[in-house]
C-alpha positions as a Markdown table, in Angstrom:
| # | Residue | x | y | z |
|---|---|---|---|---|
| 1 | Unk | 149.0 | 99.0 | 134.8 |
| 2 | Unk | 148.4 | 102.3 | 133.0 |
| 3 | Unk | 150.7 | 104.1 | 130.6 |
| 4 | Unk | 152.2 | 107.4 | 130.9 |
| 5 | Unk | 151.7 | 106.9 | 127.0 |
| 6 | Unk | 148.4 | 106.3 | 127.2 |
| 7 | Unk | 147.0 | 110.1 | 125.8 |
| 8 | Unk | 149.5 | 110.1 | 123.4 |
| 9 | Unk | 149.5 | 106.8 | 121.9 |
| 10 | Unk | 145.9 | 107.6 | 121.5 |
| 11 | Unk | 146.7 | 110.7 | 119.4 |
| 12 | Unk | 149.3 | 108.7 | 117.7 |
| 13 | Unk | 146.8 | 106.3 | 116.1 |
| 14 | Unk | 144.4 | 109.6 | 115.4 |
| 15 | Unk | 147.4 | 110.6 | 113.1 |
| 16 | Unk | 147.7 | 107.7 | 111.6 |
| 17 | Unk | 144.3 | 106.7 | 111.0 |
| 18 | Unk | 144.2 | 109.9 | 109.2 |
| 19 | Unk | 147.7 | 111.3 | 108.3 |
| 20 | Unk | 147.6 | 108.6 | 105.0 |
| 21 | Unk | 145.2 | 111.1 | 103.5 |
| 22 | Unk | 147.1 | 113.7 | 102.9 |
| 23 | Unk | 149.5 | 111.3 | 100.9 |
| 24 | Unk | 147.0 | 109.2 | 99.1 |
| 25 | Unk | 144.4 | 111.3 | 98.5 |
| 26 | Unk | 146.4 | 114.7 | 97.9 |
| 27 | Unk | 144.3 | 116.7 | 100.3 |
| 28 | Unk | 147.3 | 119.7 | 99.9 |
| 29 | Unk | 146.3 | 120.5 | 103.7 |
| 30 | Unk | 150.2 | 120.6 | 105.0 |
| 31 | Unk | 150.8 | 122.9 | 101.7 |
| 32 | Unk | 148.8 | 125.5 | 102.6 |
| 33 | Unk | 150.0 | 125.5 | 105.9 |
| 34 | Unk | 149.1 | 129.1 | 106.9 |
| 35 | Unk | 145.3 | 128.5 | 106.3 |
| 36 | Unk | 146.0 | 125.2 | 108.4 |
| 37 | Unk | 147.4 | 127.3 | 111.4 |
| 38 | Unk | 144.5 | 129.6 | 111.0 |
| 39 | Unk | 142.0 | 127.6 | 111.6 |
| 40 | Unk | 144.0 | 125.7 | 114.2 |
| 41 | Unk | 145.1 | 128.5 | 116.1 |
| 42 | Unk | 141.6 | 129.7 | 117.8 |
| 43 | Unk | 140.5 | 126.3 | 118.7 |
| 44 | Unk | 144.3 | 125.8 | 120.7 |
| 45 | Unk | 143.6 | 129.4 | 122.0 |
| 46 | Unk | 140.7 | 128.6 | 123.7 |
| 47 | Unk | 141.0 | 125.5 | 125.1 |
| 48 | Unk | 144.3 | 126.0 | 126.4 |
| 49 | Unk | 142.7 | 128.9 | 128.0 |
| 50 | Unk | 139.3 | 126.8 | 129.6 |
| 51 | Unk | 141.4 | 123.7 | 130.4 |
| 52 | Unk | 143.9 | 126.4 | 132.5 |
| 53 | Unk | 140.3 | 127.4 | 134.3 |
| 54 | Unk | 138.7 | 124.5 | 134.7 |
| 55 | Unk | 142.0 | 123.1 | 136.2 |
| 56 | Unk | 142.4 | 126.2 | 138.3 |
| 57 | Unk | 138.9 | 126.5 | 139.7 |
| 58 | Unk | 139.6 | 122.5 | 140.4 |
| 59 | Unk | 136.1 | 121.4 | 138.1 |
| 60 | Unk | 138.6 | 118.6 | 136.1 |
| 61 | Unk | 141.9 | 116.8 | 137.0 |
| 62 | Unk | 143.9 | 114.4 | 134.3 |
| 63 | Unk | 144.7 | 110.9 | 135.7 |
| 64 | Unk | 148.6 | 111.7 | 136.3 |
| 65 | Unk | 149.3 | 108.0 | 135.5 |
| 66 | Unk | 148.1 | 108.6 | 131.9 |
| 67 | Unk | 150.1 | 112.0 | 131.2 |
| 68 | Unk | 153.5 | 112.5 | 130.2 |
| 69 | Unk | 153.7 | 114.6 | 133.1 |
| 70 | Unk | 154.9 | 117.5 | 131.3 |
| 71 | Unk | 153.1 | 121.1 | 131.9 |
| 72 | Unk | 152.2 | 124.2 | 130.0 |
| 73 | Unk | 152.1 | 127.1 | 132.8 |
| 74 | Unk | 149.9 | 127.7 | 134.5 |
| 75 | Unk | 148.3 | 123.6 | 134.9 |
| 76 | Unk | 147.7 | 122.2 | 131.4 |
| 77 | Unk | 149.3 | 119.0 | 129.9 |
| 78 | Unk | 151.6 | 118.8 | 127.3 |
| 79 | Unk | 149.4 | 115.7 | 126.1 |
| 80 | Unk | 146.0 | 118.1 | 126.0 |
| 81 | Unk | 148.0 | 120.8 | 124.1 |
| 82 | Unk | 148.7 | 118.2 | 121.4 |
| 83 | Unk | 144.9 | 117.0 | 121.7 |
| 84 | Unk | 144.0 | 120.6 | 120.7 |
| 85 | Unk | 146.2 | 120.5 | 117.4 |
| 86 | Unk | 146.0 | 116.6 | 116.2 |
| 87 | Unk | 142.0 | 116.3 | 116.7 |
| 88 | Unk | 141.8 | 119.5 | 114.2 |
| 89 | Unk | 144.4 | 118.4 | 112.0 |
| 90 | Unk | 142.7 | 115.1 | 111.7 |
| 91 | Unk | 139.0 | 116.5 | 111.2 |
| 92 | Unk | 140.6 | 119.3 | 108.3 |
| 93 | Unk | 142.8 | 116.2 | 106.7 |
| 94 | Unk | 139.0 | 114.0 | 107.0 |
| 95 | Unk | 136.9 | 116.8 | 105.0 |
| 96 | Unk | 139.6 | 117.6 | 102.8 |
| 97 | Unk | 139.6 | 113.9 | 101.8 |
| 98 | Unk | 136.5 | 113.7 | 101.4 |
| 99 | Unk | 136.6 | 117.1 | 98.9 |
| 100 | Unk | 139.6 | 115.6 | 97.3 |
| 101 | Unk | 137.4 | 111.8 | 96.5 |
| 102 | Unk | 133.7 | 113.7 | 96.0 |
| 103 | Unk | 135.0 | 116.8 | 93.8 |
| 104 | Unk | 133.4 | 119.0 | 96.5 |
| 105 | Unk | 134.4 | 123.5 | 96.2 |
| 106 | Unk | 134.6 | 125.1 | 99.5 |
| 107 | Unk | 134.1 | 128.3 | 97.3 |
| 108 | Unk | 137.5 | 129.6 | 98.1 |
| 109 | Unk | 139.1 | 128.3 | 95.3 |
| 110 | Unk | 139.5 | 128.6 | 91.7 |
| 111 | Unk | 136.9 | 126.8 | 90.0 |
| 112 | Unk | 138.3 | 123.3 | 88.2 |
C-alpha cells in the first residue's frame, strides 16, 4: 500500500545522506545563507512555474496516493516545491564537500 510519505521520506533520506556534510566537513553552505538562497531561488522559480504548466495543460499528474496532498496555487505539490529546494541544497552541500576535502577555489574567495 503506498504512502502519503512516500515523496517526502524520499527527500528526507536526500537530506540526510547529505545534510552530515555541512557538520563534518564544514562546507559553511548554511552560513552564507544569502548566496545559498541565490542560487536556490531561480531553480524553485522555474520549476514551480513549468510544473504549474505542465499540470495545467494536463502533460503530468502526481500519483495522489504518494503526496501529502497539500497544494501550492494554482496545482503544484507541496512535496515538489520541497523537491525544488532539498535536490539543490543537497547538490551545493555535495560540491562544497568536495571543495572543503580536495582544497578546490571557486575563485570567489579569498585565496588560503
Amino acid at each position: 500500500m503506498p504512502s502519503r510519505l512516500s515523496y517526502v521520506a524520499v527527500l528526507g533520506f536526500v537530506l540526510i545522506g547529505s545534510g552530515w556534510l555541512e557538520i563534518m566537513l564544514r562546507t559553511r553552505v548554511l552560513r552564507r545563507w544569502k548566496r545559498l538562497v541565490l542560487s536556490i531561488a531561480p531553480v524553485v522559480i522555474v520549476f514551480f512555474l513549468w510544473d504549474a504548466y505542465a499540470v495545467a495543460a494536463d502533460h503530468w499528474s502526481f500519483d495522489q496516493s504518494r503526496i501529502l496532498g497539500i497544494f501550492i496555487p494554482p496545482a503544484v505539490p507541496l512535496d515538489e516545491v520541497l523537491f525544488f529546494i532539498v535536490i539543490p541544497f543537497a547538490s551545493i552541500l555535495t560540491l562544497e564537500a568536495v571543495r572543503s576535502a580536495k582544497g578546490w577555489q571557486a575563485g570567489d574567495e579569498e585565496p588560503r
